[in-house]
Structures are given as structure tokens and as C-alpha cells.
C-alpha positions as CSV (number, residue, x, y, z in Angstrom):
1,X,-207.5,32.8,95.7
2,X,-209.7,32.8,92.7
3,X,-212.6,31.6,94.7
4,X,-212.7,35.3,96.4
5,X,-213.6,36.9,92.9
6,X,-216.9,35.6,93.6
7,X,-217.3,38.2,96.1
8,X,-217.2,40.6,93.8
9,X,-221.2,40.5,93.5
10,X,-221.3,42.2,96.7
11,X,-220.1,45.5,95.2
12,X,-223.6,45.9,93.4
13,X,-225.5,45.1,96.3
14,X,-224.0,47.4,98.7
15,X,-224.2,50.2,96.1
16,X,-227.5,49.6,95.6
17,X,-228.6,48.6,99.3
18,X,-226.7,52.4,100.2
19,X,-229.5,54.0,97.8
20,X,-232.6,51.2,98.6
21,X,-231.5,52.3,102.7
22,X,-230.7,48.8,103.4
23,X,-230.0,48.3,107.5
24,X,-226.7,49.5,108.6
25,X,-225.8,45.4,109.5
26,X,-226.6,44.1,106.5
27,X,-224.7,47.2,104.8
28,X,-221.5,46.3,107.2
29,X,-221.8,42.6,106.0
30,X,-222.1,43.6,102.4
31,X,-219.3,45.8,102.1
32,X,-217.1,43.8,104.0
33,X,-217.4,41.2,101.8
34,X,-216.8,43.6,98.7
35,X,-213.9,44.7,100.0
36,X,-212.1,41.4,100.4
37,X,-211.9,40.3,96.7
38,X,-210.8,44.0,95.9
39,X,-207.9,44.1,98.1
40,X,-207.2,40.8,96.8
41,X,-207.6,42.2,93.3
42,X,-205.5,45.3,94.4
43,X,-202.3,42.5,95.6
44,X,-202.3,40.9,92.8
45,X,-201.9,43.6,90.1
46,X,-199.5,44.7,92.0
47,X,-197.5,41.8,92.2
48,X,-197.8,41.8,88.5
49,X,-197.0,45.1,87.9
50,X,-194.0,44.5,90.3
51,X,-192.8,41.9,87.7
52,X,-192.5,44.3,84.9
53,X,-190.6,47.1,86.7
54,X,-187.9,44.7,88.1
55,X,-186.6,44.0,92.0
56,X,-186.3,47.3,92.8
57,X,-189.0,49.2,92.0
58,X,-191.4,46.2,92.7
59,X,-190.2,46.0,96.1
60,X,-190.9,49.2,96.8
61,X,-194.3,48.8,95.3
62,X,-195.3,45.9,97.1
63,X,-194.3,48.0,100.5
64,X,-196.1,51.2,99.7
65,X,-199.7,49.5,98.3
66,X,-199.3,45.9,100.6
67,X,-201.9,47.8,102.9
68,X,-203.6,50.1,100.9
69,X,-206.9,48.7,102.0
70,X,-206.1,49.0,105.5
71,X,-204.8,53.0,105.0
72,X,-208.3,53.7,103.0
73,X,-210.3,52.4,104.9
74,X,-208.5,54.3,108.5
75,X,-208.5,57.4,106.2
76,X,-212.1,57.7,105.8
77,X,-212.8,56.4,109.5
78,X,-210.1,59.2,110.9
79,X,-211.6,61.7,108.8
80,X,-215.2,61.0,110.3
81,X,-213.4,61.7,113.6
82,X,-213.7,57.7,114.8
83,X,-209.7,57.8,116.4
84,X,-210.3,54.4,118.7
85,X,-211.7,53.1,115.5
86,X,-208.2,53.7,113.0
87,X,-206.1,52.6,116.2
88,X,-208.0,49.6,117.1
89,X,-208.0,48.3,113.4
90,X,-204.2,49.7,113.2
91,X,-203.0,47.7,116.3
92,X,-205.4,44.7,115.5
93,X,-203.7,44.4,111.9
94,X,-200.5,43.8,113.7
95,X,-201.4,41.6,115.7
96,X,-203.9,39.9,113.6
97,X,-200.6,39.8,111.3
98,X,-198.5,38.4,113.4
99,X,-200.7,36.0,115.7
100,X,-203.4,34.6,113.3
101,X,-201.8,34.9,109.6
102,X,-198.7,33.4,110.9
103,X,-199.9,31.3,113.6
104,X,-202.2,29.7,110.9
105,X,-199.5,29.5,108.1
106,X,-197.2,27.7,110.7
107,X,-200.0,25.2,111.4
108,X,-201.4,24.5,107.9
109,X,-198.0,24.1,106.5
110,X,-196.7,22.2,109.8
111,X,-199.5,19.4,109.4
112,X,-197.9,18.1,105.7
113,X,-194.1,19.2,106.5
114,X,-192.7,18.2,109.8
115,X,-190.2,21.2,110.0
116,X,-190.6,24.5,107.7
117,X,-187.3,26.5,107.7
118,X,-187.1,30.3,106.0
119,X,-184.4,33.0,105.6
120,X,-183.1,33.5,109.1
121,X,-180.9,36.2,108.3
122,X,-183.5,38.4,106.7
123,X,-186.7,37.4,109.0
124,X,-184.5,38.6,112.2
125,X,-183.8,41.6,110.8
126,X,-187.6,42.6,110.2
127,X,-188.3,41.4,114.0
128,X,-186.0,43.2,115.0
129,X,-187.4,46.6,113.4
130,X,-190.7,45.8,114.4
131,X,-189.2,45.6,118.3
132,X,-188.1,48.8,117.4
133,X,-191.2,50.3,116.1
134,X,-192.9,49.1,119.1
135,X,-190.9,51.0,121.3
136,X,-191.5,54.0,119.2
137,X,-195.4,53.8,119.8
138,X,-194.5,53.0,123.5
139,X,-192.9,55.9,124.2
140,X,-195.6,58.7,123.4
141,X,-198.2,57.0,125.7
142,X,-195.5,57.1,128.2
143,X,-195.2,60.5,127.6
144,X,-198.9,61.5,128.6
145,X,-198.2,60.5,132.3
146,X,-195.8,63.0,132.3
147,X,-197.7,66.0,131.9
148,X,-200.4,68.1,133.6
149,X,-203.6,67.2,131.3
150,X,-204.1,71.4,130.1
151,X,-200.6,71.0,128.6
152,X,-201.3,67.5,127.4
153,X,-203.1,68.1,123.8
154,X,-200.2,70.1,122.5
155,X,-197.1,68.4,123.7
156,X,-198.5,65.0,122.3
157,X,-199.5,66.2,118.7
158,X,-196.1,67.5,118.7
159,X,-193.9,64.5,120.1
160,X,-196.4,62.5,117.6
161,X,-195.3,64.1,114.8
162,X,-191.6,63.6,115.4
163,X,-192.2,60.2,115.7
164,X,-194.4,60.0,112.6
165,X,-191.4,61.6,110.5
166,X,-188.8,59.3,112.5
167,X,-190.6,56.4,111.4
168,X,-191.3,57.4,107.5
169,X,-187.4,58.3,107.6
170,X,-186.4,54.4,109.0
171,X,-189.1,52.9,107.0
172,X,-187.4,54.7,103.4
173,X,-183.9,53.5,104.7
174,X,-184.8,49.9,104.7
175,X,-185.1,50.1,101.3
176,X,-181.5,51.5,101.1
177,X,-180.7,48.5,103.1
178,X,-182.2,45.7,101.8
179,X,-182.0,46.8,98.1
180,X,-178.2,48.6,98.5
181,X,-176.0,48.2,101.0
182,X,-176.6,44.5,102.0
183,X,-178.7,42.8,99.3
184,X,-176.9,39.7,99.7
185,X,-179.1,38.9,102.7
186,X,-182.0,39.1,100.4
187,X,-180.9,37.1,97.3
188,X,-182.4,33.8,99.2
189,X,-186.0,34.8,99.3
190,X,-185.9,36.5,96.1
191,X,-184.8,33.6,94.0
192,X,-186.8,31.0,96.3
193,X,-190.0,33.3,96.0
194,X,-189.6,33.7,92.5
195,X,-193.2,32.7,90.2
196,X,-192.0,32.9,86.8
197,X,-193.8,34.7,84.3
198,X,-196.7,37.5,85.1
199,X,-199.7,36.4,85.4
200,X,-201.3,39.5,83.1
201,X,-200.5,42.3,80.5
202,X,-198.9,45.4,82.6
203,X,-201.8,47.9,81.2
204,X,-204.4,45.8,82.4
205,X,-202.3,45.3,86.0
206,X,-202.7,49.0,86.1
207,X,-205.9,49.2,85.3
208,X,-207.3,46.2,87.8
209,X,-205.0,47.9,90.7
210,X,-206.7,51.8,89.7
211,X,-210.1,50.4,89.8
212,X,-209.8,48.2,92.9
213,X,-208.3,51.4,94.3
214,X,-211.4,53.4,93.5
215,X,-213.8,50.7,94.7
216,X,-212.7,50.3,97.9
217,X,-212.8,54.0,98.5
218,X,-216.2,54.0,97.8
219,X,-216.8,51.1,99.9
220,X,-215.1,52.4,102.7
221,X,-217.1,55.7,103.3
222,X,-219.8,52.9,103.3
223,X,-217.9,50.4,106.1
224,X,-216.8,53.0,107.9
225,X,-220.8,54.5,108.1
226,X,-221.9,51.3,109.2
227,X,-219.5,50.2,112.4
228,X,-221.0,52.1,115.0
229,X,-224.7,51.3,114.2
230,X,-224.0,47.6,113.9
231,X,-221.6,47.2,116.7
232,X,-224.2,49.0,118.8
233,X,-227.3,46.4,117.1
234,X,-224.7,43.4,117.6
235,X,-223.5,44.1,121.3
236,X,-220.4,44.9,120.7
237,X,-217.6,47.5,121.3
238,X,-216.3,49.3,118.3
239,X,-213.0,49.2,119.7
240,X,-213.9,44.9,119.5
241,X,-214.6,45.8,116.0
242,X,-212.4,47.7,115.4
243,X,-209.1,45.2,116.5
244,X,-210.7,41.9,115.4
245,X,-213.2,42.5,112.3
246,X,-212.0,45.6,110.8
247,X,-208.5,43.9,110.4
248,X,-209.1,40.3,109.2
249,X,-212.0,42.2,106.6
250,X,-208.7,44.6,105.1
251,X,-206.2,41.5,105.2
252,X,-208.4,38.4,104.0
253,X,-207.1,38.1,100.7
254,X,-203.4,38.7,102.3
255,X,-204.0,35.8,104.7
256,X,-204.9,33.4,102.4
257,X,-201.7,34.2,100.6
258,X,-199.6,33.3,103.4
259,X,-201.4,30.3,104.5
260,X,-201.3,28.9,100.7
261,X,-197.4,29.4,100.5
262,X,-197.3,28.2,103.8
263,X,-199.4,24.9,102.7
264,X,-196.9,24.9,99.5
265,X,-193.5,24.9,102.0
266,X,-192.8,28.1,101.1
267,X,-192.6,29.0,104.4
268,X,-190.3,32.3,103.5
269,X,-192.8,33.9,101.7
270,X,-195.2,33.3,104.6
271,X,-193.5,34.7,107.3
272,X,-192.4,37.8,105.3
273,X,-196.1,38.7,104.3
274,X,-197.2,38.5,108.0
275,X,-194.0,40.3,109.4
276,X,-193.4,42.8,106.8
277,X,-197.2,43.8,106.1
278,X,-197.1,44.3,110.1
279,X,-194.1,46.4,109.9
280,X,-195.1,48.3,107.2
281,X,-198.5,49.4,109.4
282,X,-196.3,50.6,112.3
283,X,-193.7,52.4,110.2
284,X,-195.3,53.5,107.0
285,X,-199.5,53.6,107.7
286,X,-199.9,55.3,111.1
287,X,-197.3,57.6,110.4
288,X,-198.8,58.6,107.2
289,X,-202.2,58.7,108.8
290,X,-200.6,60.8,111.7
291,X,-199.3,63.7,109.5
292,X,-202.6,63.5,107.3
293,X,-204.8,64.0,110.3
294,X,-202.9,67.5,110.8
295,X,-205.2,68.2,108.0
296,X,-208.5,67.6,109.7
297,X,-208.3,67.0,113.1
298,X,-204.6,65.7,114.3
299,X,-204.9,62.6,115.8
300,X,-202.2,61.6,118.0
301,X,-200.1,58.7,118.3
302,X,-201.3,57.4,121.3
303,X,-202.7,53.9,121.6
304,X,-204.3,52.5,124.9
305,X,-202.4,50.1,127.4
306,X,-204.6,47.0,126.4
307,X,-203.3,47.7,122.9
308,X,-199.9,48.3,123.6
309,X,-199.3,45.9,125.6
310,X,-200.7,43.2,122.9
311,X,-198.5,44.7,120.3
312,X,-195.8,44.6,122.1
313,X,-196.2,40.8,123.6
314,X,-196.9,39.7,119.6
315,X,-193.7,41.2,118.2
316,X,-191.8,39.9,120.9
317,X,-193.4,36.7,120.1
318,X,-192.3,36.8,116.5
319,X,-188.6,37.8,117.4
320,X,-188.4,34.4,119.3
321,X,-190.0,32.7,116.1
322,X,-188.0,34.5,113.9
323,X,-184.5,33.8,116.0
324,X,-184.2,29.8,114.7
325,X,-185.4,30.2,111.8
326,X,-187.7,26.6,111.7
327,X,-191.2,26.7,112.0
328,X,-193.7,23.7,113.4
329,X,-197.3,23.0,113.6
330,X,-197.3,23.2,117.4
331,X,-195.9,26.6,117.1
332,X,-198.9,27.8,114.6
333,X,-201.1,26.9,117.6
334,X,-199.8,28.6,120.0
335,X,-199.7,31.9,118.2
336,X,-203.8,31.0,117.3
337,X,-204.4,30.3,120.8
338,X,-202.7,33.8,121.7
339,X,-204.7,35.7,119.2
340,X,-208.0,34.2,120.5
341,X,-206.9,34.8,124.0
342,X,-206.5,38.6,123.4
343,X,-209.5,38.5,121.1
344,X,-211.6,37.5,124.0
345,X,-210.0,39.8,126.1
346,X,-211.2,43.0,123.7
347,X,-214.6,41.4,123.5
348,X,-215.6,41.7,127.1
349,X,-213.7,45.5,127.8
């Protein structure tokens, strides 16, 4: 991943090409690549500092900041009012997650290692929650061709809200679950993932993770500035940019991860960053996003059929992965081919 920091350069640039009025392209391109070393920057300290506090609390700290990039970044967008734009990138991270990071991780490691196998036990029980967090996104659009439209606004910000808290609630009791009451089902990945030593002194982890924090807020009100301008200039549909680009920009430096342990035949690791970052988008990031918007402007929880519909086809996807718990190259293609499939489909709506 060390090759990313090179990126880095970009930060200058886009600061400077914000104040020099650089085109709103070129000011998409530049802060996209700034951001990608940062929220590399950003999962690394955190892995680090994860290492000093112990299982526990690094867990939980891996959860809460493993999309940190992607919640900024939809932030400033649903604060600037652009809702298919934070629920495009939302349900493109899941299925970016699920289709590309681990499609690719399957076929990367498949090519050197005829079978990978990883923690059954454990990867079916985050499928399984992601089935269910489906079905809790499902439901609300559901809802809507229920009612007369003048009663519509209210009675979805409302049933959004209870499923925003629902969510937050399941999404603090798998921690009771999986640190507490059954642990045991855990221990695998924990001592197969382990890396030893950390990598860095815990006040500079801190510091690395506070700054690559502030930078990518600062790059975001940029990014976010620039999507409608150069969508329009490229021919393309923000919600295109916002399911496809948006999401692989926020999760580069996660993909690489997964597709590197993949390559290494830690396949465990790999399929628990692509499962559990998606999980942690549908249970922990829209909800947040959700009861922030009350704020501003609520925005409901509503997503369109197209985008339900691929959700819901990619997590049923990984629950059959998931439920043998082996992994080939053949089925790392498949889930590509997938992803490109629906990628095409978003470019021409």
C-alpha cells in the first residue's frame, strides 16, 4: 500500500487549483486522488491504534472509522442537498464491496491457491445480517406505494427514523455478540489475522488518523463541488457517479487491503473487510446520516428500485459465498462480471 502515499502530492494541487479556479474536472480528478492515500492513511492508524487498546476497543474502532471516508464525504454532499448523490455512493459502496473487492480478492488469491477457505461460522453470520439489513432498506420504499403522495413526505421521514435507530441499536449489539456472549466464534480470525507488533508509536497513530480526518474534510467540500459539473462535461449521470466512482474513490485503499491478503491466502481477512465494511454502511453510515440530516434537511431512507434491487441480488450473492466457506478463482469472476454488468446498467439510465 505504500505506493498510494505518493498520492499525497495531490493534496497541494487541489488546494491550490481550488484558489488558481482550476476546471471543475480536473478539480474532481485531483481530489479524488488525494483522497485515496488519506483514507488509506486514516485505516492504517487506526489499525495501529487498535493494537494499543487491545481486542475490544480496537474492534470497535475499526467498525466505527472503517468508513469514515465514505460518511464525510456523504455528509458534505447531503448537506449541499445532493440526496441521489449520498444514496448512490451508499448503495454503490455495498455493492462495490461486495461484487468488486471480493470478486477480485477471490480471483487474485484463486490464481496462486487452488481453494481459499475462511471462518465459516463467523462469515455466515455477517451475511446473514446484511440479509437482514437489506430487508430493512426494503421495507420503507415499499412503504411509499402505500400512501397518497400529500401524506407521503411525513410518514416516510418518520418510518425512516425508526429504522435508522433500529439499525444503530443491532449494529451496537453485534458488538455484544461477537465480543461477549459468543466470542469463541471469533477466536479463529483473530489469531489467524493477527500482524505482530504495530507498525508505529500510538501518539503519532493519533496524530496521522486526526490529520487524515481533517484533510479529507476539506477535500470533500471540494469533491462533492465538483461531481455535478464534471458529470455534466463527461456525459454522465451523477447517480453513475455517484454508485461506481464515488465508491471505489472512498474505498481504494480498503480494496487493495483485501486483494493483498487475499493474494497472501488470508482469505479470512479478505472476505471480512468486504462483508463487514458493507455491513457497517447499511447499519451504522446511512443511519447516522439519516438522523443527521434531521438537522438540515431530513433525508429519507428511501433508495430507488434499480438500487435496491442490486443491493439486495449482491448480499444474497455473498450469503451463498459465505455458506461453504471455500473460495475459487472462478468465483472471483463471476462476482466481477456481476459488478460490471450492473455498472453498465447505471451507466445508460
Amino acid at each position: 500500500m505504500k505506493y498510494l502515499y505518493i498520492l499525497l502530492i495531490f493534496f497541494p494541487v487541489t488546494i491550490v487549483g481550488k484558489f488558481m479556479g482550476l476546471s471543475d474536472p480536473l478539480l474532481f480528478a485531483s481530489s479524488s486522488l488525494a483522497i485515496i492515500p488519506l483514507a488509506g492513511l486514516m485505516g492504517k492508524s487506526t489499525d495501529v491504534i487498535s493494537c494499543y487498546a487491545g481486542q475490544k476497543i480496537g474492534g470497535l474502532m475499526n467498525a466505527t472509522f472503517g468508513n469514515a471516508t465514505e460518511l464525510i464525504i456523504a455528509f458534505v454532499a447531503m448537506k449541499a442537498g445532493m440526496f441521489d448523490v449520498v444514496k448512490a455512493s451508499l448503495a454503490g459502496s455495498v455493492i462495490g464491496n461486495i461484487l468488486l473487492v471480493l470478486g477480485m480478492a477471490m480471483l487474485v488469491g484463486g490464481v496462486n491457491h487452488k481453494t481459499q477457505t475462511f471462518n465459516r461460522q463467523s462469515i455466515n453470520i455477517t451475511a446473514s445480517m446484511l440479509l437482514f439489513a437489506v430487508l430493512g432498506l426494503c421495507i420503507p420504499a415499499i412503504f411509499t406505494h402505500t400512501l397518497p403522495e400529500s401524506a407521503l413526505t411525513t410518514q416516510v421521514e418518520g418510518l425512516s427514523v425508526i429504522v435508522a435507530i433500529l439499525m444503530l441499536l443491532i449494529y451496537v449489539m453485534q458488538f455484544v455478540f461477537s465480543f461477549i456472549t459468543h466470542k469463541h466464534l471469533y477466536e479463529e480470525t483473530i489469531e489467524a489475522d493477527d500482524e505482530g507488533a504495530p507498525s508505529m508509536s500510538l501518539k503519532l497513530a493519533i496524530t496521522l488518523l486526526v490529520a487524515a480526518t481533517v484533510g479529507i474534510a476539506i477535500l470533500s467540500e471540494i469533491f462533492v463541488g465538483t461531481v455535478e459539473p464534471m458529470a455534466e462535461s463527461a456525459g454522465l449521470s451523477t447517480t453513475f457517479v455517484g454508485i461506481i466512482l464515488v465508491p471505489i474513490i472512498g474505498n481504494a485503499a480498503e480494496h487493495s487491503t483485501a486483494i493483498i491478503m487475499a493474494a497472501k491466502n488470508k482469505m479470512n481477512a479478505a472476505v471480512e473487510i468486504a462483508l463487514g465494511s458493507s455491513l457497517q454502511i447499511i447499519l451504522f453510515v446511512i443511519p447516522v446520516l439519516i438522523l443527521l440530516s434531521l438537522l438540515f434537511t431530513p433525508m429519507s431512507i428511501v433508495f430507488t428500485p434499480f438500487e435496491l434491487v442490486s443491493t439486495a441480488a449482491s448480499v444474497l450473492i455473498a450469503n451463498r459465498v459465505a455458506s461453504d466457506g471455500e473460495s475459487n478463482w472462478l468465483e472471483g469472476l463471476q462476482l466481477v462480471a456481476v459488478y460490471v454488468i450492473i455498472g453498465a446498467a447505471f451507466f445508460f439510465v
